[in-house]
C-alpha positions in Angstrom: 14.4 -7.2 9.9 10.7 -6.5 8.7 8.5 -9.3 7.0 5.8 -7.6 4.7 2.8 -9.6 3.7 0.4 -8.1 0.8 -3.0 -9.5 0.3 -6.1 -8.3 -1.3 -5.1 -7.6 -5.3 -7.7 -9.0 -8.1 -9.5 -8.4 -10.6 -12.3 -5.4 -10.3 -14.4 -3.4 -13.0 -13.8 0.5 -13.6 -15.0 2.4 -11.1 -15.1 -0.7 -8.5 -13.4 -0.7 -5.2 -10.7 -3.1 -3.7 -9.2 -3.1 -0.1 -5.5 -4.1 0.4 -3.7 -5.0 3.5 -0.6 -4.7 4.7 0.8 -7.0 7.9 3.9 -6.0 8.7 6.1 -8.0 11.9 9.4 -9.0 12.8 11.3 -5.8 14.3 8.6 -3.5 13.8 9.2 -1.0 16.9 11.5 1.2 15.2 9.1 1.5 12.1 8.7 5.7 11.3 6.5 5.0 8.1 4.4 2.7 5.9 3.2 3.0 2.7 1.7 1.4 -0.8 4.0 1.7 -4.2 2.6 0.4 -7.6 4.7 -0.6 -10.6 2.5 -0.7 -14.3 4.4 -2.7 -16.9 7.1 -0.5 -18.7 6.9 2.3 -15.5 8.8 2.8 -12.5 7.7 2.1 -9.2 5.6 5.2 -7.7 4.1 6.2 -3.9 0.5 5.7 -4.1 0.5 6.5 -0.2 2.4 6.7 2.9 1.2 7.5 6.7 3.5 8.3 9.6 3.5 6.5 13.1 1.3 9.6 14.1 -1.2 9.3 11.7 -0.1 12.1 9.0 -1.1 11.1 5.5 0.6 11.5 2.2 -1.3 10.9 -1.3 -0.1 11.5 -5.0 -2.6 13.2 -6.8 -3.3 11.2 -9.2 -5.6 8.8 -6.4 -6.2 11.5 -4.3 -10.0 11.6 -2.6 -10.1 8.3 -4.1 -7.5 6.1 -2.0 -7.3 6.1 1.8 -4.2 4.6 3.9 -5.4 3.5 7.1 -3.1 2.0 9.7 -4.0 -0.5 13.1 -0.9 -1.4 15.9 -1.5 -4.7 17.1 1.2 -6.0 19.7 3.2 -8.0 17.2 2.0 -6.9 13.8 1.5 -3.5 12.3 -1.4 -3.3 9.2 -1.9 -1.1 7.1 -4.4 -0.9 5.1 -5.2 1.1 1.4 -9.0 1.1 0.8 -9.3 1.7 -3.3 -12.4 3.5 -4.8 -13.6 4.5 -7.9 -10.8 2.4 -9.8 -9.4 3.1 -13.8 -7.3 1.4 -15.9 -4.6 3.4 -14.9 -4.7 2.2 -11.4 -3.7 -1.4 -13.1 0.2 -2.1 -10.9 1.4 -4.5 -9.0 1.5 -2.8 -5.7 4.0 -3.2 -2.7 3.9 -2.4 0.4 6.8 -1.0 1.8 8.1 -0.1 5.9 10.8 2.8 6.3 12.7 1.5 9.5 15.2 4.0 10.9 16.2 4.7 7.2 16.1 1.1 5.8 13.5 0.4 3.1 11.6 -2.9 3.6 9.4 -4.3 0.6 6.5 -6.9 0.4 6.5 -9.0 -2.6 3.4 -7.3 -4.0 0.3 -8.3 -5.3 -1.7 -7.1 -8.4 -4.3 -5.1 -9.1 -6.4 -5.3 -12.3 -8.8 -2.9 -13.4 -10.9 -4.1 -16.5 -13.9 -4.5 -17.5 
C-alpha cells in the first residue's frame, strides 16, 4: 500500500503562483511514476503532470512552460512536488496526486486550487 498526502491548494489571484506537495510512503520502492490530476466541477479528472523514477517529465499542454513536477527520494518518503505559475481560471480543480505502483493506481485525497481574483 501507498499513503498519498496533498498539501499546498488555496486561494491565489490570476497570474499568481502556488506550490503543491506530494509525500508519498508506505511501500514506496516499487513506485515507477508520480504525478498531479485535477478534476474542475462538471469535468473529468485529467494529467496535469507525471515524472518517472528517472526523471523524465510528462506535461499536457494546456500548463505547459507554466507547471513544473519536481520530485526528492527521502529514505521513507517520496515528494513530489508541482510548482504552479502564471495561474487562470481554468486552472481552478481539485488536484490529486496520484503513485503508479507496478500497475496499481494510488490517489491522495486532493486538495483545491482556486484561481480568482
Amino acid at each position: 500500500q501507498v499513503q498519498l498526502v496533498e498539501s499546498g491548494g488555496g486561494l491565489v489571484q490570476p497570474g499568481g503562483s502556488l506550490r503543491l506537495s506530494c509525500a508519498a510512503s508506505g511501500s514506496i520502492f516499487a513506485i515507477n511514476a508520480m504525478g498531479w490530476y485535477r478534476q474542475a466541477p462538471g469535468k473529468q479528472r485529467e494529467l496535469v503532470a507525471a515524472i518517472t523514477n528517472g526523471g523524465r517529465t510528462n506535461y499536457a499542454d494546456s500548463v505547459q512552460g507554466r507547471f513544473t513536477i519536481s520530485r526528492e527520494n527521502a529514505k521513507n518518503t517520496v515528494y513530489v512536488y508541482l510548482q504552479m505559475n502564471s495561474l487562470k481560471p481554468e486552472d481552478t480543480a481539485v488536484y490529486y496526486c496520484n503513485a503508479d505502483r507496478s500497475g496499481v493506481d494510488y490517489w491522495g485525497k486532493g486538495t483545491l486550487v482556486t484561481v480568482s481574483s
